[in-house]
C-alpha positions in Angstrom: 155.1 34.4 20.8 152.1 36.4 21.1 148.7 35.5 19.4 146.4 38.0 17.8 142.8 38.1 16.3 141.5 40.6 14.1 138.4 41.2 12.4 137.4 43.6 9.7 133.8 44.2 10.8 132.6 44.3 6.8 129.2 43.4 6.0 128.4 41.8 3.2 125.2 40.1 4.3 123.8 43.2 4.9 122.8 42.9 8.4 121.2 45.5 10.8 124.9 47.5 11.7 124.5 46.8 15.4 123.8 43.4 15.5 127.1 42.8 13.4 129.0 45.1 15.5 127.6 43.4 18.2 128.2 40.1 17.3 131.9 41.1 16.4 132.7 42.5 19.6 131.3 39.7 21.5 133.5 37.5 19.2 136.5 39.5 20.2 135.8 39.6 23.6 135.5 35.5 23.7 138.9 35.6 21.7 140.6 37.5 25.1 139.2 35.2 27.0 140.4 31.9 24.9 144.0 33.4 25.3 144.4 35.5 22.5 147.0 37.9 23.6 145.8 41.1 21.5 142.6 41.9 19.4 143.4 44.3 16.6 140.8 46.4 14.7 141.1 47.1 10.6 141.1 50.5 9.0 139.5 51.6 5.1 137.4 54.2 4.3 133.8 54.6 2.4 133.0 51.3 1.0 129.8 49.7 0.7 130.2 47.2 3.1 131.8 49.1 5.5 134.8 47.5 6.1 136.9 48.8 9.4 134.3 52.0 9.5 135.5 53.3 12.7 139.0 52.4 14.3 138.9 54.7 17.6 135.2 53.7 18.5 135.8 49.9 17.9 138.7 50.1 20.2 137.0 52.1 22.4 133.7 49.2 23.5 137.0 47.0 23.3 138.8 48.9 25.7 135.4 49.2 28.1 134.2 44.7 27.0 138.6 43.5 28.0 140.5 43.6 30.6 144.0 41.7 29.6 144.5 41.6 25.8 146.2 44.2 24.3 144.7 46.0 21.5 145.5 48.0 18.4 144.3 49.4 15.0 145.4 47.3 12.1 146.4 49.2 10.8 145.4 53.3 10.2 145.9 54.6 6.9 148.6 57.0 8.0 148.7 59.1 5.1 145.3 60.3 4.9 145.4 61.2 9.1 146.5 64.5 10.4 149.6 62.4 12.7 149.3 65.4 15.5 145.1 64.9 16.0 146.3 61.3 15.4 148.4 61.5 18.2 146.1 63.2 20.4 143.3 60.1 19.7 145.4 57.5 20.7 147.3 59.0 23.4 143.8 58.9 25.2 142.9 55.6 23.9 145.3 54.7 25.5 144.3 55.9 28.9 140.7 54.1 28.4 142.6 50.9 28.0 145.2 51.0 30.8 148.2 51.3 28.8 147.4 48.2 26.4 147.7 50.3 23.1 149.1 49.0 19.7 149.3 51.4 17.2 149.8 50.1 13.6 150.2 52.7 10.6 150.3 51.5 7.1 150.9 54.3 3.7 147.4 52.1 2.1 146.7 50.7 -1.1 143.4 52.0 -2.5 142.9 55.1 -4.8 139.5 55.7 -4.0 140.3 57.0 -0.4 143.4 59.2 -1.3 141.3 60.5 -3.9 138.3 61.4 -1.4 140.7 62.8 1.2 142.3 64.5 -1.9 145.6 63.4 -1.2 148.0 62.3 -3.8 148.9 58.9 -4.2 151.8 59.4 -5.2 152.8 61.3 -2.0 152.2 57.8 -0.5 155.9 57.6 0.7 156.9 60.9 1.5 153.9 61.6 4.0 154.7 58.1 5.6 158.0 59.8 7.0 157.0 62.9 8.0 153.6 61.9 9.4 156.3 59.4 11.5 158.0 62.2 12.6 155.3 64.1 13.8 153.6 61.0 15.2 156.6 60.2 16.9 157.4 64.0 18.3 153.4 64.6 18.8 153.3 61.7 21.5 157.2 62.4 23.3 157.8 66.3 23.2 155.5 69.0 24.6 155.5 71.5 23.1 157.3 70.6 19.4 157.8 72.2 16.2 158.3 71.3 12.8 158.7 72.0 9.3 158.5 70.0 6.9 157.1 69.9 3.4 153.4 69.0 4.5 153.2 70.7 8.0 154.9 73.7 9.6 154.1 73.8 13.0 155.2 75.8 16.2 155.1 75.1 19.7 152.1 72.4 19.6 151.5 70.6 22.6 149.3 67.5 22.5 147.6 66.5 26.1 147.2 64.1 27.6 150.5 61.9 26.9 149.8 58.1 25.9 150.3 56.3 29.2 152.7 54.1 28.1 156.0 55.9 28.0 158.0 57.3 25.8 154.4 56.0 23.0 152.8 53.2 22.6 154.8 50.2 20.6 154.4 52.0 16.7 153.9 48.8 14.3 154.8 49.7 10.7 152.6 47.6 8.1 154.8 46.8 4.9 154.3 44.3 1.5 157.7 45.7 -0.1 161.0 45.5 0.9 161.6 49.0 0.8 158.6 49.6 3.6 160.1 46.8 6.0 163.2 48.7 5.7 161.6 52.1 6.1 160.6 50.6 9.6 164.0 48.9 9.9 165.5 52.4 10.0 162.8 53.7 12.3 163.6 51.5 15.2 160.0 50.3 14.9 158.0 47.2 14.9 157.0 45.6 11.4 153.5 44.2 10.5 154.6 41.8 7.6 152.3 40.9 4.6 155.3 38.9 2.9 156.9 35.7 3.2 159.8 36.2 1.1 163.7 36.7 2.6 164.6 39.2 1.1 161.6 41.1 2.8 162.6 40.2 6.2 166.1 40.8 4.8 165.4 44.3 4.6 163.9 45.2 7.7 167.0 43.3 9.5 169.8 45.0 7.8 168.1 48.2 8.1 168.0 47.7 12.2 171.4 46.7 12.2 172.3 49.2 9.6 171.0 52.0 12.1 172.1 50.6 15.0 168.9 49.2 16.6 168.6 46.0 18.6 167.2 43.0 16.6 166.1 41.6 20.3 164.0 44.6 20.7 162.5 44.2 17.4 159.1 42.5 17.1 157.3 40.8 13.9 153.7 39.8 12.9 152.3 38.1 10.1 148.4 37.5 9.3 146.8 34.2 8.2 143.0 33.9 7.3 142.7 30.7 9.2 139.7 28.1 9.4 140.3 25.6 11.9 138.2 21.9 11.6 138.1 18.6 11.5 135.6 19.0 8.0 137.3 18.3 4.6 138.8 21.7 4.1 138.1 21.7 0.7 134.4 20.9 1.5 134.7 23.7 3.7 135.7 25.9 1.3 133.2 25.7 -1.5 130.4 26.1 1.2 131.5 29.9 1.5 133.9 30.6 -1.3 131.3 33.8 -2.4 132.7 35.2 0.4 136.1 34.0 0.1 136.7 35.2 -3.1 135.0 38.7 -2.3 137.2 39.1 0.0 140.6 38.4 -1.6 139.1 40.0 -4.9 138.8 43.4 -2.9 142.3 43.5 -2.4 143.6 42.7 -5.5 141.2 45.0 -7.2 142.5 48.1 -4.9 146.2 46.8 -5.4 146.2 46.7 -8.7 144.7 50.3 -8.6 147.7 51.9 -6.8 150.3 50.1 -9.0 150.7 46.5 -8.4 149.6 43.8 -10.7 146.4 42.6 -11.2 146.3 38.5 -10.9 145.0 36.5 -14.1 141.0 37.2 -14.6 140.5 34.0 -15.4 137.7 32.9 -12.8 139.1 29.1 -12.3 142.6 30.8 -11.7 141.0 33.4 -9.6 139.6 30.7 -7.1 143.0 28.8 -6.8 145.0 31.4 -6.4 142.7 32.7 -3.4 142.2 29.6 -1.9 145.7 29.2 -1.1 145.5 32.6 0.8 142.5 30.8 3.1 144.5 28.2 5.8 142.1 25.7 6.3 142.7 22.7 8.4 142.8 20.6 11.5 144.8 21.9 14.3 147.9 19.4 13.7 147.8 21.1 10.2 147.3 24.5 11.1 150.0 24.0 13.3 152.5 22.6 11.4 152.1 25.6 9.1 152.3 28.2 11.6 155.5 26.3 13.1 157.3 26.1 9.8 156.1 29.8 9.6 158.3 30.7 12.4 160.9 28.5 11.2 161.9 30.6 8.4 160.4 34.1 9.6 161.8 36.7 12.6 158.0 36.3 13.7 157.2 37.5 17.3 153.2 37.9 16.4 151.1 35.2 14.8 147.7 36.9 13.3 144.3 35.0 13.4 141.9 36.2 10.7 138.7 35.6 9.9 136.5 35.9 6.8 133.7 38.4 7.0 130.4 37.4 6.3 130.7 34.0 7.9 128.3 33.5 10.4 129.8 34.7 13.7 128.4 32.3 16.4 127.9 29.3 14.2 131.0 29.5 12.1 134.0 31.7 13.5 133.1 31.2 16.6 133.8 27.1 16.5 136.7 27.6 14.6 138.4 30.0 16.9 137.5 27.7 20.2 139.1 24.8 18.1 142.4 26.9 17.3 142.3 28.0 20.8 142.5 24.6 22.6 144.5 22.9 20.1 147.0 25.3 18.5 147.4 28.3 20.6 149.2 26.6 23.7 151.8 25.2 21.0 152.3 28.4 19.5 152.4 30.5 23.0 155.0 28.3 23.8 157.3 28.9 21.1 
């Protein structure tokens, strides 16, 4: 089982941008050396608090602050990239971190940013699979061509090739069933954001269905985790502002794109969030994460963290905690 951390590098407080940045990367580079595995960097575009501003350059002080963990985006907003120049950037981010590149794609979630990159949302799906073609063909064949119904191209070659051959492992991010299987199909890795069967259903049958390895496959899942020994619901309250602007975000932009918008009640609102927020003592965390892999084709356990919490004072503690009390447990699984 491998471990990751990721952080989304908003800003809700405010703070000069790089002290947070700073702060963050220091945070990140304390998580390699803990045992985290891989340190993965989040991806939107032109809000206020500048949530996951700039993939490539955060993975790039990464790449010069670590030396063992792998790292990766998490996940870039395929659509609204051109997948050759795409290809290009992380075939030499690649390079600058010795061949320890994840790349995670996702189709997004949040009108405002197709709208600004005046891209359709509803050509969400079909520019998934051809920018995965091209992606795919950008990094392995030189030179390629390709029509499609977005790009016709002729005898591009894209230099340097990723390091990693054929490309670095391609991560699909997916909250339907019909995006796991999209991955499923592909051959490629899935970055879950369900817990149901038939989810995981989906993305098996289509491996099988296309005659790809299950043992090849890999998995993650993401919990925002809070590990102490306080009452968790003590430590809730303290920072549920921040809590519930987080979770809030999503379902706002969620809700924008076609999915349902939870109840506006603001009593529900906080429930229903603060069962997203796994708070706990390391037995408890554990036994959550265990049962997680119980019932889940997980390879990759996620560790998030809730921006705006104090960085040395807050995640900090909580991350050494889950580090010496529930990583070895789950490293071991």
């Amino acid at each position: 089982m491998d471990v990751a951390f990721t952080l989304d590098f908003r800003n809700p407080a405010r703070r000069p941008w790089r002290e947070l940045w700073e702060d963050n990367l220091w945070l990140m580079r304390e998580a390699e050396a803990m045992g985290f595995g891989t340190l993965l960097v989040q991806e939107h575009f032109f809000t206020a608090d500048g949530y996951g501003p700039s993939v490539p350059v955060l993975l790039t002080a990464l790449a010069e602050r670590t030396r063992r963990a792998r790292l990766g985006s998490y996940l870039y907003i395929l659509p609204l990239h051109n997948p050759v120049a795409l290809a290009q950037e992380t075939a030499v981010l690649d390079h600058l971190c010795g061949g320890r590149l994840d790349v995670v794609v996702g189709a997004g979630h949040r009108r405002l940013e197709f709208r600004a990159f005046n891209v359709p949302e509803t050509t969400r799906p079909s520019r998934m699979e051809e920018h995965l073609d091209l992606l795919t063909l950008a990094w392995t064949r030189r030179p390629f061509s390709y029509r499609g119904r977005y790009y016709d191209l002729t005898d591009v070659e894209v230099s340097p090739e990723p390091l990693q051959q054929p490309h670095p492992p391609l991560w699909v991010g997916a909250t339907q069933p019909q995006a796991a299987a999209r991955a499923g199909r592909r051959g490629l890795h899935l970055a879950a954001a369900s817990a149901e069967p038939e989810f995981f259903d989906a993305y098996l049958s289509a491996l099988d269905a296309a005659g790809h390895s299950r043992s090849q496959a890999q998995v993650s899942r993401q919990w925002s985790i809070t590990t102490t020994f306080e009452d968790p619901d003590v430590v809730w309250d303290r920072y549920a502002d921040l809590h519930v602007e987080r979770w809030d975000f999503y379902s706002r932009i969620r809700s924008e794109i076609g999915d349902p918008l939870i109840t506006p009640d603001q009593r529900q609102v906080s429930r229903r969030y603060r069962a997203k927020e796994l708070i706990g003592t390391p037995g408890q965390i554990l036994d959550v994460l265990r049962q997680a892999c119980a019932t889940m084709p997980l390879t990759r356990i996620i560790n998030s963290a809730t921006a705006g919490l104090p960085v040395r004072e807050v995640l900090y503690p909580s991350l050494k905690l889950f580090a010496d009390h529930v990583l070895p447990d789950l490293l071991a699984l």
